[in-house]
C-alpha positions as CSV (number, residue, x, y, z in Angstrom):
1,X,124.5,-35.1,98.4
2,X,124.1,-34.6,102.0
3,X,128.2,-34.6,102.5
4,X,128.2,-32.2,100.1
5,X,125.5,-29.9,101.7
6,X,127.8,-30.2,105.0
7,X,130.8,-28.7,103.0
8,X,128.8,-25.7,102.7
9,X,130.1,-22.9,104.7
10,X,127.6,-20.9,107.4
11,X,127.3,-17.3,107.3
12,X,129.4,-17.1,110.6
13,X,132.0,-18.5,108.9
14,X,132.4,-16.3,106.5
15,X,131.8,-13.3,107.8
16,X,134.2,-14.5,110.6
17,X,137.2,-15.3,108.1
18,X,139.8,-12.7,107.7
19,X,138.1,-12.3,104.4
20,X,135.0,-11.6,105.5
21,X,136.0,-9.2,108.1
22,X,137.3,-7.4,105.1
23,X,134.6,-7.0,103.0
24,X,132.2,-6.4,106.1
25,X,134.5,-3.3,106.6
26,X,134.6,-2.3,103.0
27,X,130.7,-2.7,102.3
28,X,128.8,-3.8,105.5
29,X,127.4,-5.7,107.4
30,X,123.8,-5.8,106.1
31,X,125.1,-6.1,102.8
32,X,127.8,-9.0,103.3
33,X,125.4,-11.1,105.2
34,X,122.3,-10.5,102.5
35,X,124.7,-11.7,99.9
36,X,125.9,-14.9,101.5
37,X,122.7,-15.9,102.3
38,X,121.6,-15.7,98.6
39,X,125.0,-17.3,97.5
40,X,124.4,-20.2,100.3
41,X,120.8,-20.6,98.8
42,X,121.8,-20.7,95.1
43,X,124.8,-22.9,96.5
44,X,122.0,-25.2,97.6
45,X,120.1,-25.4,94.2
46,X,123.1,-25.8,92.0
47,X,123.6,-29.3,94.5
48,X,120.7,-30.5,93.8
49,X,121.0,-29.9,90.0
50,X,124.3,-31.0,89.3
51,X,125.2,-33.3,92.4
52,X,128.6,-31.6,93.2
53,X,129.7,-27.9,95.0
54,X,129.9,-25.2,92.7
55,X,132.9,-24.0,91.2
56,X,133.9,-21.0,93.9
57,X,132.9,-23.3,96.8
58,X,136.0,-25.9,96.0
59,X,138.9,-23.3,97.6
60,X,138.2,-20.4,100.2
61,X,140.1,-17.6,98.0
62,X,137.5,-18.3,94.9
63,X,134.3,-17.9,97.6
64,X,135.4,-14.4,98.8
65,X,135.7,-13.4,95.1
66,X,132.4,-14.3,94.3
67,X,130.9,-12.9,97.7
68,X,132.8,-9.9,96.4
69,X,132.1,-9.7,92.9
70,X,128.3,-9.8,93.5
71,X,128.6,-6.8,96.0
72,X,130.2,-4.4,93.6
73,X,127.7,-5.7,91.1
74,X,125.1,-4.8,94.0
75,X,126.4,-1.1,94.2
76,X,126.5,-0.7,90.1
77,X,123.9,1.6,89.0
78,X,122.1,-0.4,85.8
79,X,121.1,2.6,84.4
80,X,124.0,2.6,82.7
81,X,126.0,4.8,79.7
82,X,125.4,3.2,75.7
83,X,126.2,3.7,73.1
84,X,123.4,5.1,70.3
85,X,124.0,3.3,67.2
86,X,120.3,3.0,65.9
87,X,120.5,6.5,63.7
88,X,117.6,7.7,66.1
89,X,119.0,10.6,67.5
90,X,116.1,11.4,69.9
91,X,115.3,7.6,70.9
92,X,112.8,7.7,73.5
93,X,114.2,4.2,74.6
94,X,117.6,5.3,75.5
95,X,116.8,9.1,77.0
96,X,116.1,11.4,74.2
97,X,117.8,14.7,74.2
98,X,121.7,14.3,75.3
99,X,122.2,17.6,77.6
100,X,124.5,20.4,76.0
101,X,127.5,20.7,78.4
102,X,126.5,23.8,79.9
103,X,122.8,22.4,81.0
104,X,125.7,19.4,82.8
105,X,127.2,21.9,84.6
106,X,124.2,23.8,85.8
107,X,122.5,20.3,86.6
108,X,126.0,19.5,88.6
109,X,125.7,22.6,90.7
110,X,121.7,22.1,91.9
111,X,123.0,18.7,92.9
112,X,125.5,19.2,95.1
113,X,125.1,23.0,96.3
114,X,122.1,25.3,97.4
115,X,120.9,26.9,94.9
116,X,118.7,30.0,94.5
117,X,115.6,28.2,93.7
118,X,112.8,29.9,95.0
119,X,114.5,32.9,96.2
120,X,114.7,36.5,94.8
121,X,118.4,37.4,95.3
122,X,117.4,41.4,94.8
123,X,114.5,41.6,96.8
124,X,115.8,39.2,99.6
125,X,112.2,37.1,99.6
126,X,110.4,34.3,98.3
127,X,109.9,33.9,94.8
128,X,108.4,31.3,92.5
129,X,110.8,28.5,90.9
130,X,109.6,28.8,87.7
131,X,110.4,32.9,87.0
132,X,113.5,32.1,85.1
133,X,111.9,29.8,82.8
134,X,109.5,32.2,82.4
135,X,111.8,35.2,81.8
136,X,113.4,33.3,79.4
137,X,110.1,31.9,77.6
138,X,109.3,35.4,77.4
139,X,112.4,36.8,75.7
140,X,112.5,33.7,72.7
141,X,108.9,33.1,71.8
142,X,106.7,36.4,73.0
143,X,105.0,35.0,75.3
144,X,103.9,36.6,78.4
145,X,104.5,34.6,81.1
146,X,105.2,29.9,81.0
147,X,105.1,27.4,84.0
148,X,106.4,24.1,84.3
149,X,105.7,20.5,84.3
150,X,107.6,17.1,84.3
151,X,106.7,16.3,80.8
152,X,104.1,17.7,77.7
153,X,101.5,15.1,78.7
154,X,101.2,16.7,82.0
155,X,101.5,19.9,80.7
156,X,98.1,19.1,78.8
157,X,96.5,17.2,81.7
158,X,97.3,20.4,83.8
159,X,95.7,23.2,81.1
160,X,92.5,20.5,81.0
161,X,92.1,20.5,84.8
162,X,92.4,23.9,85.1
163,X,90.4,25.0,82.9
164,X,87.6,22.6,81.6
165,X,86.6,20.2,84.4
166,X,83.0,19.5,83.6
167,X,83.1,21.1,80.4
168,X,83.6,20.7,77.0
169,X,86.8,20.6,75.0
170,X,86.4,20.7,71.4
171,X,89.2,18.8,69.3
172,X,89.6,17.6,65.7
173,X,89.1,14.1,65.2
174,X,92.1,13.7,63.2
175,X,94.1,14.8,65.9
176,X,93.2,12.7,69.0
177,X,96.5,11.3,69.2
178,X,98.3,8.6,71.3
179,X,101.6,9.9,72.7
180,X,103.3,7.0,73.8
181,X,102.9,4.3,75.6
182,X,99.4,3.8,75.3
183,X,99.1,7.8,76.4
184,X,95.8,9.2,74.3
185,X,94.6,12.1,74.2
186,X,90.8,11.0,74.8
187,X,92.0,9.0,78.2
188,X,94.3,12.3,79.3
189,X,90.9,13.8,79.1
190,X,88.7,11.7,81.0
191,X,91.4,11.9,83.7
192,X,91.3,15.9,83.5
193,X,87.6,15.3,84.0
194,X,86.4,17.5,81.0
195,X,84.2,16.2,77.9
196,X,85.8,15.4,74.8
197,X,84.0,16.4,72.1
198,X,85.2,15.2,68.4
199,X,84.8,17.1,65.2
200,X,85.1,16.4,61.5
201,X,87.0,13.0,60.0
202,X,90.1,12.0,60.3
203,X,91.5,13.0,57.3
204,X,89.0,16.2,57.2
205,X,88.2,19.2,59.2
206,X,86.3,22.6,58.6
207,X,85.8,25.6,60.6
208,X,82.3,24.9,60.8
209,X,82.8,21.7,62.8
210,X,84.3,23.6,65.3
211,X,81.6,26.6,65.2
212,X,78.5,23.7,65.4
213,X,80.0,22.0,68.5
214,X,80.0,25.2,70.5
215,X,77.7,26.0,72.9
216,X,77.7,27.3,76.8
217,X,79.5,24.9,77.8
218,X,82.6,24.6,75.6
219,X,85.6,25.3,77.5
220,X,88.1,25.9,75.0
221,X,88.9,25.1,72.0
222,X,92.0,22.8,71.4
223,X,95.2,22.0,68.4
224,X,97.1,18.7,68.9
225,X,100.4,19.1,66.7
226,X,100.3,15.7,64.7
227,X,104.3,15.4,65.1
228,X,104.7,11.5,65.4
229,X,102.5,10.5,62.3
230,X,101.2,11.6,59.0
231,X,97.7,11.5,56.8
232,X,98.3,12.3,53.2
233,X,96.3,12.5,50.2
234,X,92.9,14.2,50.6
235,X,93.0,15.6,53.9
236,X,92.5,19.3,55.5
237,X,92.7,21.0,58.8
238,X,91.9,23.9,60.4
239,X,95.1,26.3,61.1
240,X,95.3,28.5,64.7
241,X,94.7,31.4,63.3
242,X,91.3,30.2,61.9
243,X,90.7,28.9,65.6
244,X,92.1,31.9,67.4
245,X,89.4,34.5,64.9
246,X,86.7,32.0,66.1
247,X,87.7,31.8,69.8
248,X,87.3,35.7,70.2
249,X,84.2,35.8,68.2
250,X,82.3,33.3,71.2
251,X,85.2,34.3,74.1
252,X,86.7,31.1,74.1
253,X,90.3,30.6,74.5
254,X,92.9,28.2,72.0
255,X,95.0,25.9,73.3
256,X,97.8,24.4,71.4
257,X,99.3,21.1,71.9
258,X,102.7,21.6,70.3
259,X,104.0,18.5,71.5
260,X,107.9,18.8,70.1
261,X,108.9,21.9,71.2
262,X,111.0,23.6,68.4
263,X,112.0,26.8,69.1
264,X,113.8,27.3,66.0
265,X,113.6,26.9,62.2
266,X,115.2,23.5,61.8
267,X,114.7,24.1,57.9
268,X,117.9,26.5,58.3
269,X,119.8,23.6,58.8
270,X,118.5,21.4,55.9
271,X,116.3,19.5,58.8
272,X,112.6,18.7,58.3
273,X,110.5,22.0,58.8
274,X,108.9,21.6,61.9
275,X,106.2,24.6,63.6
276,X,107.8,26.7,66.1
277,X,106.7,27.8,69.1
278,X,106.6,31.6,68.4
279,X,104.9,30.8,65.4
280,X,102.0,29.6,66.7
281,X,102.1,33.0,69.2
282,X,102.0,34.7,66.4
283,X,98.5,33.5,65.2
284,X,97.4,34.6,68.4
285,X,97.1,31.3,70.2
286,X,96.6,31.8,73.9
287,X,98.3,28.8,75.4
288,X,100.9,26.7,73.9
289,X,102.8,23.4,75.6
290,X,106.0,21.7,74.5
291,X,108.3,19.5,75.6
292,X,112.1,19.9,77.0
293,X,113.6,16.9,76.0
294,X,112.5,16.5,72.2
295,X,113.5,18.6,69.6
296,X,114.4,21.5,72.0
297,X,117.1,19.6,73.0
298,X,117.0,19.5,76.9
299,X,116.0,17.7,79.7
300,X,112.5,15.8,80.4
301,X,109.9,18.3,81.2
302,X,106.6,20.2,79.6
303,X,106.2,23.9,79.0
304,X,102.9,25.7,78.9
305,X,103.6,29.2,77.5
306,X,101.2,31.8,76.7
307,X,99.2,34.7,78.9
308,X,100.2,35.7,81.7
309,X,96.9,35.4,83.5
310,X,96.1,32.3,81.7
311,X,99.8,30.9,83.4
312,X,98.5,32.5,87.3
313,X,96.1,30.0,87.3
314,X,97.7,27.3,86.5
315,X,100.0,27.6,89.0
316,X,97.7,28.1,91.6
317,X,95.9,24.4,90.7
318,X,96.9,22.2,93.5
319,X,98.5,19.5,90.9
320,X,101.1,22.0,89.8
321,X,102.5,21.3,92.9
322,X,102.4,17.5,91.9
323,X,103.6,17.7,88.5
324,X,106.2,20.7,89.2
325,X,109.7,20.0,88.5
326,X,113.1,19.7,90.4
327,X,116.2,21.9,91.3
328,X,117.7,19.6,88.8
329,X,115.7,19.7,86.2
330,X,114.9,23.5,86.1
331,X,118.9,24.1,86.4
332,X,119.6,22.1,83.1
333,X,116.4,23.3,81.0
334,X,117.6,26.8,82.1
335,X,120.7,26.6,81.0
336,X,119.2,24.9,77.5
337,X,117.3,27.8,76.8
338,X,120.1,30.4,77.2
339,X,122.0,28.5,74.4
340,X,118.7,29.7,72.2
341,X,119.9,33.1,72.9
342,X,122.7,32.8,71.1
343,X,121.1,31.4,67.4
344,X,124.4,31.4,65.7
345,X,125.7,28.8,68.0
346,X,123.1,26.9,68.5
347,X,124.5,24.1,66.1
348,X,127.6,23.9,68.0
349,X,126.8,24.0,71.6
350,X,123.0,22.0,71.4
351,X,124.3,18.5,71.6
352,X,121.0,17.5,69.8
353,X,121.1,19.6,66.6
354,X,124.6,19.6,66.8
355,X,124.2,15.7,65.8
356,X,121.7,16.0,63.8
357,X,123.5,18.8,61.9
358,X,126.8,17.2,61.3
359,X,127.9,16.6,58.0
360,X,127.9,13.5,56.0
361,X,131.8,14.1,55.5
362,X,132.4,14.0,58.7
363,X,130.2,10.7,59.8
364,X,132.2,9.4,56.7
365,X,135.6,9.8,58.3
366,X,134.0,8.5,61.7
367,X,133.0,5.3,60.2
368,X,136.8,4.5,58.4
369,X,137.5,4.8,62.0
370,X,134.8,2.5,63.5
371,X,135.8,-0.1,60.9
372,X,139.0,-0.6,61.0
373,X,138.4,-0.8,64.6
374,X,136.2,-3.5,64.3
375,X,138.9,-5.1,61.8
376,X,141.2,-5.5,64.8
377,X,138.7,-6.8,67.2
378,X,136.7,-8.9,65.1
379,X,137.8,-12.3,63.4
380,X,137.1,-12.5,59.9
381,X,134.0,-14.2,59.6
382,X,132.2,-10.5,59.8
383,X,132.2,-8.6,56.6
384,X,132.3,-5.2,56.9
385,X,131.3,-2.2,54.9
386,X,130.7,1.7,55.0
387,X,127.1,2.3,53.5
388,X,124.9,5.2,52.6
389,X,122.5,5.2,55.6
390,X,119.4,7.3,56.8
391,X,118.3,8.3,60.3
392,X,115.7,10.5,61.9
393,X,115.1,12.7,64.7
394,X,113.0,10.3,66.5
395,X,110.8,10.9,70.0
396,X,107.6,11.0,67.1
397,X,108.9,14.1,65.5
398,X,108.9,14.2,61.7
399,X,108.5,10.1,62.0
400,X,108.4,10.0,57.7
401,X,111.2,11.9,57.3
402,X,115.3,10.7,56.8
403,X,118.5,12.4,57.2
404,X,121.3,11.3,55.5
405,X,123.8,9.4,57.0
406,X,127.1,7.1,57.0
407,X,127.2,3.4,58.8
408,X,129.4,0.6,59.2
409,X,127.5,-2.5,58.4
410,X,128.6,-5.7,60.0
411,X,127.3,-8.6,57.6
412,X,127.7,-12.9,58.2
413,X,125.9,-15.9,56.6
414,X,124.6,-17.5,59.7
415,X,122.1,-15.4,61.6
416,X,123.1,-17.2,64.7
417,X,126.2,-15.4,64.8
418,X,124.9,-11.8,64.2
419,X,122.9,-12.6,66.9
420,X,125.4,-13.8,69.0
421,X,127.5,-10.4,68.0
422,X,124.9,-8.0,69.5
423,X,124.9,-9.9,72.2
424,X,128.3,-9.1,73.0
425,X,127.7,-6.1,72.0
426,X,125.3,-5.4,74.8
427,X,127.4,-7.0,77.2
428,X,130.1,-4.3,77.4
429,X,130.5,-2.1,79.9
430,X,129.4,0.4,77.5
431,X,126.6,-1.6,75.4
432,X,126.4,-0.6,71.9
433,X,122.6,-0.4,70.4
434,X,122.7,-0.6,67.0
435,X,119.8,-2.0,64.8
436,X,119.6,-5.1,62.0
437,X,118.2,-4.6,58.3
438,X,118.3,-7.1,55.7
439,X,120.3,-9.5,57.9
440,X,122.9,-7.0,58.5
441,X,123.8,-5.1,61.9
442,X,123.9,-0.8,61.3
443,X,126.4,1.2,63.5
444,X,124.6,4.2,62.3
445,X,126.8,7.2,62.9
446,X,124.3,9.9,63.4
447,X,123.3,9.1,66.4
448,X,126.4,8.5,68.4
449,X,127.9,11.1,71.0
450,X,131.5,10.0,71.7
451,X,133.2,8.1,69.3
452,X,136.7,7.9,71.3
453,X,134.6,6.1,73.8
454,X,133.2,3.9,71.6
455,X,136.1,2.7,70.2
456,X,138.0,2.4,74.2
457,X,134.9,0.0,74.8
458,X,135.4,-2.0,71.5
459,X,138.4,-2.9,73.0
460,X,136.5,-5.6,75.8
461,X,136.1,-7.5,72.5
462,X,139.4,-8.9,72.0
């Protein structure tokens, strides 16, 4: 062992060689020299395992590969590109809402130019980055003025702070929901530093729970859209307009929690009816927050919608200025909302409801494609068929509900190899994420964004 620790290179060495000197230019220094050490060091171990030099060590052309190999693997960003198989078209996992092309090229340009962000291009002053969410807000739902936040749970914790630290907030209990990753309602809360105080069951509520849990120091009273679950059978609520009649009767504003963030009636496209936004407006409520990046269709963030003087002090609390959002950010959801302004092309230019809306015909065609794809790439051990499939929307909206859909299902007697498929699978450049039912994988068509590029990457298989 010890002659073959002496074989091992020293960093001078290689970063010496003509080699080296290469990659030092190409990459380096600091990085060339981090990754020889770690190489040397594994080097080391691998010795002492298997009592010989590891395979790149035996000629000096195989060693500069590796050193290089890892240092492209180094710069490789592993957020990377997949493929959405799953038939969960918002799938919190792999990034929700796919940005329409135009919110991409907004997005591109706050990147890489300056931007008007804060700046009134008329008046020649400061202004506040949020006016032309607002605008917009304005012109789609009604509502006076809107701020924003990097997501709906901050959006909440924001309203709380603002308005009910040390008081009361007076919620159903039947709607003292978790959001997500152990993210609860109750806990958002206690962070706001405001009382939670519960009324009715969970499957029941009255209008009189609300009215006996009011007293001087009530704050507001609050509606948390149940989006990502269900309670059926014998169960009641309280709607806004119930709340908003009993808000003005003790002065007490109503919040609403909307959670999704649909700004249109997705039962016009044979989707799950879901509230709207303007909706709720219309029953008077004074505040509303959504998200961006659910079933509005655009990036990460959380809109609070609703009067204007309501809106002028939340921006003036100090954690608006924590929670507010990027050049990025307010670029893309800018351009998402303009796409609402034009409702007859929603379909076709929202990549979200675009997907969700495409017709069964056309997934059909998609997944003859996709298998006889797989035909070529695959030996035949996999059987493969085109089945009747259901997917959802996904990010906890309308979680009971299934759109129909087309899949190629890739089917094997041993388990092990399945296994060992979407393993492969995720080892492309471009992973594929499907999901497995009844011992069978589902490349559910629904979901995907690009099938050309889907099909490039199946070629890594052969």
């Amino acid at each position: 062992m010890t002659a073959l620790f002496q074989q091992l290179p020293s960093v001078d060495k290689l970063l010496n060689a003509s080699q080296g000197q290469q990659l030092t230019t190409k990459f380096g220094h600091s990085a060339v020299v981090g990754v020889c050490r770690a190489l040397l060091q594994q080097s080391r171990q691998f010795i002492q395992q298997n009592r010989r030099l590891p395979d790149f060590l035996i000629q000096d052309q195989a060693v500069f590969a590796e050193i290089e190999r890892r240092l492209l693997q180094q710069s490789q960003v592993q957020i990377k590109s997949v493929h959405n198989l799953t038939g969960t078209v918002l799938h919190t996992n792999l990034g929700r809402a796919l940005w329409a092309e135009s919110a991409q090229r907004a997005a591109l340009t706050a990147m890489g130019e300056n931007v008007a962000l804060e700046y009134d291009l008329e008046a020649g002053k400061r202004s506040h980055r949020d006016n032309y969410i607002s605008e917009l807000v304005h012109q789609l739902t009604g509502a006076e003025a809107a701020c924003v936040v990097n997501n709906n749970a901050a959006a909440v914790l924001l309203m709380l702070a603002t308005f009910a630290q040390g008081k009361e907030v007076i919620i159903s209990r039947g709607e003292l929901i978790e959001i997500g990753g152990a993210f609860r309602i109750p806990d958002i809360m206690a962070q706001a530093g405001c009382k939670l105080v519960e009324v009715g069951t969970t499957n029941r509520t009255h209008l009189t729970d609300y009215r006996n849990a009011i007293n001087e120091n009530t704050a507001f009273l609050m509606k948390v859209h149940s989006s990502n679950y269900q309670i059926c059978g014998f169960t009641g609520e309280v709607a806004e307009h119930q709340l908003v009649e009993l808000g003005r009767e003790f002065n007490l504003p109503v919040i609403s929690d909307l959670g999704s963030g649909a700004l249109t009636d997705l039962s016009r496209y044979n989707l799950p009816k879901e509230p709207t936004v303007q909706e709720k407006f219309a029953q008077g409520v004074d505040l509303i927050s959504f998200s961006g990046d659910k079933l509005l269709g655009g990036p990460q963030a959380g809109i609070i919608a609703g009067k204007k003087e309501l809106i002028r002090q939340l921006q003036s609390h100090p954690l608006k200025r924590v929670l507010r959002c990027d050049k990025v950010i307010l670029a893309g959801l800018e351009a998402t909302l303009r796409l609402y302004l034009q409702p007859e092309k929603l379909a076709e230019k929202l990549t979200s409801l675009h997907l969700l809306t495409q017709p069964v015909e056309q997934l059909q065609r998609q997944a003859e494609r996709l298998k006889a794809k797989l035909e070529s790439v695959l030996n035949d051990e996999f059987s493969l068929q085109i089945e009747a499939s259901s997917a959802q929307i996904g990010s906890g909206s309308q979680p009971m509900a299934r759109i129909p859909s087309v899949a190629v299902t890739i089917a094997e007697k041993s388990s092990q190899k399945l296994t060992a498929l979407l393993t492969r699978f995720k080892k492309l450049s471009s992973p594929i994420i499907a999901r497995v039912e009844n011992n069978k994988i589902w490349l559910d068509l629904r979901s995907l964004a690009d099938l050309e590029k889907l099909l490039t990457a199946l070629d890594e298989l052969n």
